[in-house]
DSSP file (Angstrom, degrees, kcal/mol; ACC not computed):
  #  RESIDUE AA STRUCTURE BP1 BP2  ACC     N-H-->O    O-->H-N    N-H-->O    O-->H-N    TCO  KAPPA ALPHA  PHI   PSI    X-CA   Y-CA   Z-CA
    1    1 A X              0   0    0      0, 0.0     2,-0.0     0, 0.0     0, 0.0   0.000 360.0 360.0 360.0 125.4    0.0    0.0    0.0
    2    2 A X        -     0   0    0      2,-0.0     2,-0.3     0, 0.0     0, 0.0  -0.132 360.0-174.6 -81.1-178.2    1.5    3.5   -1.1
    3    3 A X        -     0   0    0     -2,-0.0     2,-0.5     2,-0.0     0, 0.0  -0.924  23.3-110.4-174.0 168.3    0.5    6.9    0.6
    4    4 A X        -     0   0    0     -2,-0.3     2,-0.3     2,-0.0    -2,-0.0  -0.955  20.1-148.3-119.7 127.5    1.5   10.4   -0.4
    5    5 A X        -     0   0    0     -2,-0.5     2,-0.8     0, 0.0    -2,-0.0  -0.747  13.3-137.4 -44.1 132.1    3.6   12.9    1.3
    6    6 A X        +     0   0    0     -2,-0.3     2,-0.2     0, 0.0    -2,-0.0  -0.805  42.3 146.6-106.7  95.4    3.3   16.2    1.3
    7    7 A X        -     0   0    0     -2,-0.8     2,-0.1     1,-0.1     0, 0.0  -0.627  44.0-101.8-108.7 170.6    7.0   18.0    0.8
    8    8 A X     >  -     0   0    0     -2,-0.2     4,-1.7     1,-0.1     5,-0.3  -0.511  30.1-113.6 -99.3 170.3    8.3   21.1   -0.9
    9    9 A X  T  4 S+     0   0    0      2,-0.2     4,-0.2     3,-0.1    -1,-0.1   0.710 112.2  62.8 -89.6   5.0    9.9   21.1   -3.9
   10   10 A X  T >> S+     0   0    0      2,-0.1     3,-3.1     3,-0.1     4,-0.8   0.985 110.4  45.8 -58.3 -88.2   13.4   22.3   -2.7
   11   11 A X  H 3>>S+     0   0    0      1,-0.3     4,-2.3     2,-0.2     5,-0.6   0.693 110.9  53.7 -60.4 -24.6   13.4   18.9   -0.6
   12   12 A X  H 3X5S+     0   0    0     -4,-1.7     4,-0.7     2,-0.2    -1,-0.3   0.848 104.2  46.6 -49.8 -40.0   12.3   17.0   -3.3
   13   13 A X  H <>5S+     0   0    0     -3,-3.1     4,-1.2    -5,-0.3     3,-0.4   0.973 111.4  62.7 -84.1 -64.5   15.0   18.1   -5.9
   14   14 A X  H  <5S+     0   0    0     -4,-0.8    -2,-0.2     1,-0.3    -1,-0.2   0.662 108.4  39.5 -39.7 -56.0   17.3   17.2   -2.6
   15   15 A X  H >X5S+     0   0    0     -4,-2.3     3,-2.2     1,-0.2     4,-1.9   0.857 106.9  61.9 -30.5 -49.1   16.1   13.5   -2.7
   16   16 A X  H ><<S+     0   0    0     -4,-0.7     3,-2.2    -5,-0.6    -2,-0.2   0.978 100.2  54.4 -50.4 -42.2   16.2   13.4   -6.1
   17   17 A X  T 3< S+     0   0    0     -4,-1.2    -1,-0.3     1,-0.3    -2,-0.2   0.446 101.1  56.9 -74.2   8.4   20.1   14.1   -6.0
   18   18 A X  T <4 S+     0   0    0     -3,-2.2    -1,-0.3    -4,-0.1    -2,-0.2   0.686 100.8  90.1-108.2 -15.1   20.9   11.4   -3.8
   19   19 A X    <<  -     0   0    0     -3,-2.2     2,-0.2    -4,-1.9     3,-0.1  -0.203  64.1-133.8 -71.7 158.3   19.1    9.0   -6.6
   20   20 A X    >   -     0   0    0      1,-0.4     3,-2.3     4,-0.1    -1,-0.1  -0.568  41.2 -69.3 -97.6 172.1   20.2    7.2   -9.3
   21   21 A X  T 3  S+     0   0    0      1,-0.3    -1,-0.4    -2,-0.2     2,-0.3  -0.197 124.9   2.9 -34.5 138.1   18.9    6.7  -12.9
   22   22 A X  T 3  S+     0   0    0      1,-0.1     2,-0.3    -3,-0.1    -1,-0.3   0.409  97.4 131.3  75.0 -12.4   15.7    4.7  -12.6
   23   23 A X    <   -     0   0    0     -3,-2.3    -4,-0.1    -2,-0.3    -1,-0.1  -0.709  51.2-139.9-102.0 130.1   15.8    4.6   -8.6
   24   24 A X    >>  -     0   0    0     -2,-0.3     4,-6.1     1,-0.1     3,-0.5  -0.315  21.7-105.7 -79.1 164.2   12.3    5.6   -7.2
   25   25 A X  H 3> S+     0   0    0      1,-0.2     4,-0.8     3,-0.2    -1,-0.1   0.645 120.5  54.8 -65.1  -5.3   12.1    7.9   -4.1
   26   26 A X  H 3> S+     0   0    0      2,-0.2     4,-1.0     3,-0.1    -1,-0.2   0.733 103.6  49.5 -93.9 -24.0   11.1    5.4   -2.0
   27   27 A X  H <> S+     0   0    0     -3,-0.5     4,-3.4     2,-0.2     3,-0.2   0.855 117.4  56.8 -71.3 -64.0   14.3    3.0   -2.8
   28   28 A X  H  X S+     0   0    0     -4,-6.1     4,-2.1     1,-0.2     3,-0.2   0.975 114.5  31.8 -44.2 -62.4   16.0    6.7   -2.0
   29   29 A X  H  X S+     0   0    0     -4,-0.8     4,-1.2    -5,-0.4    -1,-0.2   0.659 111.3  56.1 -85.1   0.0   14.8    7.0    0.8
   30   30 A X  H  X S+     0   0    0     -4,-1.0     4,-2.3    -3,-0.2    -1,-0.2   0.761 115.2  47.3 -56.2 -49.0   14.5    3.5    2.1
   31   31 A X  H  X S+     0   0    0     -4,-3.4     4,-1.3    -3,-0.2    -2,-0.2   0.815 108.8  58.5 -80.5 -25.0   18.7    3.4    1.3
   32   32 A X  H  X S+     0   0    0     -4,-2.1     4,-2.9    -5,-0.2     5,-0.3   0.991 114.7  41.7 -53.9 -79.7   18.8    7.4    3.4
   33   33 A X  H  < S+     0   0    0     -4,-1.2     4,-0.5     1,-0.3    -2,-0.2   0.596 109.2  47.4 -20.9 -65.4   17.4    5.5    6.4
   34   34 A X  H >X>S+     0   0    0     -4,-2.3     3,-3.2     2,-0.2     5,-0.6   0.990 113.0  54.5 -54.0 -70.7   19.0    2.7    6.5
   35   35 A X  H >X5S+     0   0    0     -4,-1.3     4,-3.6     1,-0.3     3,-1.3   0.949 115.2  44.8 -26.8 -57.0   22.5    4.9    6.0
   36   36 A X  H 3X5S+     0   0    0     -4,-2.9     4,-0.7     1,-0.3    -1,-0.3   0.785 106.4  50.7 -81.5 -14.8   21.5    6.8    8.8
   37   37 A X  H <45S+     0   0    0     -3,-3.2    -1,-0.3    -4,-0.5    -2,-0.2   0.085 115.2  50.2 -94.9  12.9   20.3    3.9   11.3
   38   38 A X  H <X5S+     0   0    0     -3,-1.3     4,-1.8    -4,-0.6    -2,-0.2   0.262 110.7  55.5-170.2 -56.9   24.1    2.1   10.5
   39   39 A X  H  X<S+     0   0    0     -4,-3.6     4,-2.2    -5,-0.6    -2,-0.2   0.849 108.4  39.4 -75.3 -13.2   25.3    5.5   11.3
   40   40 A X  H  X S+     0   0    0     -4,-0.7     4,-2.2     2,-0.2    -1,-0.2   0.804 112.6  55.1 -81.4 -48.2   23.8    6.0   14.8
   41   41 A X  H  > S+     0   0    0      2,-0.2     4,-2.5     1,-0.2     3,-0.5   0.999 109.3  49.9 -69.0 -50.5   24.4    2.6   15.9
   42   42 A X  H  X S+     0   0    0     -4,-1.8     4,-2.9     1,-0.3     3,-0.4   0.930 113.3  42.8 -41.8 -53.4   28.2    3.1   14.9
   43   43 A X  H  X S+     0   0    0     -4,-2.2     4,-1.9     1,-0.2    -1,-0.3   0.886 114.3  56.8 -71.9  -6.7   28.6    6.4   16.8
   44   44 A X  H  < S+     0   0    0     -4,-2.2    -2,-0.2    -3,-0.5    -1,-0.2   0.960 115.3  33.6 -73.0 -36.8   26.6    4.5   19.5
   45   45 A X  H  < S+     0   0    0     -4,-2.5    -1,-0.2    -3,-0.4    -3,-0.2   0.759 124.7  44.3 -88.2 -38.1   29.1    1.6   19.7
   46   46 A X  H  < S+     0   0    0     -4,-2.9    -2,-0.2    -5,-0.4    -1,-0.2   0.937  75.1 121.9 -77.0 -38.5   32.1    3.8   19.1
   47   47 A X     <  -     0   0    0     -4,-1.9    -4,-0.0     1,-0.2    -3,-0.0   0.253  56.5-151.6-100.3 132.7   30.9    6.6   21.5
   48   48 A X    >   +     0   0    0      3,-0.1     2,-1.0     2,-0.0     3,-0.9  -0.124  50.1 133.9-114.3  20.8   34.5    6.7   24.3
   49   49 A X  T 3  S-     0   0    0      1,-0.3     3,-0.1     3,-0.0    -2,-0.0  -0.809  78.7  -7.0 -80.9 107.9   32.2    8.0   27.4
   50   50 A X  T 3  S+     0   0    0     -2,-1.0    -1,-0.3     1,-0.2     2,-0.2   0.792 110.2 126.2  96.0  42.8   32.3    6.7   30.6
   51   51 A X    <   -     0   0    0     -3,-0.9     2,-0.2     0, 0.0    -1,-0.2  -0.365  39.9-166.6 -90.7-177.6   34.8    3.9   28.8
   52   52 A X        -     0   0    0     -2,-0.2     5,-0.3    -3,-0.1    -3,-0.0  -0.662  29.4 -77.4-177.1 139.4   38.1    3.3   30.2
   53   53 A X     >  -     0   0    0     -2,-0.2     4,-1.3     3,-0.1     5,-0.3   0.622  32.8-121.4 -26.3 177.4   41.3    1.4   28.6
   54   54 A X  H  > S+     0   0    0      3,-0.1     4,-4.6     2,-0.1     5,-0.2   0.873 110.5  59.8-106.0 -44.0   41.5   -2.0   28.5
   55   55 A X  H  > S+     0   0    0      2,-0.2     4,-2.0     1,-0.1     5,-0.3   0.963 112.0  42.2 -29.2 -66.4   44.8   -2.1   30.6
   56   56 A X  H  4 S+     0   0    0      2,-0.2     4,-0.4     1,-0.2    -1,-0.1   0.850 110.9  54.1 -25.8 -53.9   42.9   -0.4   33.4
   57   57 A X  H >X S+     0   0    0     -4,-1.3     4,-2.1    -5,-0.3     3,-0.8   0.920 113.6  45.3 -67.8 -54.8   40.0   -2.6   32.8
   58   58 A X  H 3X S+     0   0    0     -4,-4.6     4,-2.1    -5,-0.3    -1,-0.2   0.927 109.7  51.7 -52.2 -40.2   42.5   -5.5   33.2
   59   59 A X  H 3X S+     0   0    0     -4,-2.0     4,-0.5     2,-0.2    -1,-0.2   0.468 114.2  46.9 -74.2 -11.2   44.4   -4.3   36.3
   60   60 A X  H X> S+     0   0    0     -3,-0.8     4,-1.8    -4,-0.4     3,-1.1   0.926 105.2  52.0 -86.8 -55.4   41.1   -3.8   38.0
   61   61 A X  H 3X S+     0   0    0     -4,-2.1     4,-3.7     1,-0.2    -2,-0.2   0.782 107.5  59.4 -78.6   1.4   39.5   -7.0   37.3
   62   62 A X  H 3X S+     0   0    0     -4,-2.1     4,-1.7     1,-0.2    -1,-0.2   0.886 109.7  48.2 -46.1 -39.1   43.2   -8.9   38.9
   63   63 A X  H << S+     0   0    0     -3,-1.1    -1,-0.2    -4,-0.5    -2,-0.2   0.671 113.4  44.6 -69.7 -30.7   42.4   -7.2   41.9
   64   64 A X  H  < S+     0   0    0     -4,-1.8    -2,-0.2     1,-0.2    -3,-0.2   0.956 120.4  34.2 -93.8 -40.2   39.3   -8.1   41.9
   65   65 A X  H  < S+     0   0    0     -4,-3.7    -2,-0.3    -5,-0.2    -1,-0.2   0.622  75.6 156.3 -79.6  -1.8   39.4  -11.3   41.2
   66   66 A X     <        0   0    0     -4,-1.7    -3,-0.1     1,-0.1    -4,-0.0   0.391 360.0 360.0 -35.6 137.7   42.8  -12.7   42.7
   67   67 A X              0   0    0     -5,-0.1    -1,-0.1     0, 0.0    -2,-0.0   0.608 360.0 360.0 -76.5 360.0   43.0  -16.4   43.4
């Protein structure tokens, strides 16, 4: 089932330039989406906050665990 958006034609011609020959605006923007859900999980999995080295991380858990 299709349905219609209502967009301007400035964002339109912006779609359009991310297409190829033949590629509808829904293919465009199905492949924008995806690109952009692949980029949020990356910075989510790169993102260096409240990380700390993996040396650290090692020297703590020896101490914590010692036999």
């Amino acid at each position: 089932m299709n349905t219609t958006i209502a967009i301007s034609s400035s964002t339109r011609d912006q779609i359009r330039e991310f297409g190829s020959k033949g590629e509808t605006y829904d293919e465009i923007l199905a492949r924008l989406l995806k690109s952009s859900k692949e980029r949020q999980l990356q910075e989510l999995l790169m993102d260096e906050r409240d990380t700390v080295p993996v040396s650290d991380a090692l020297k703590r858990a020896k101490k914590r665990w010692q036999k």
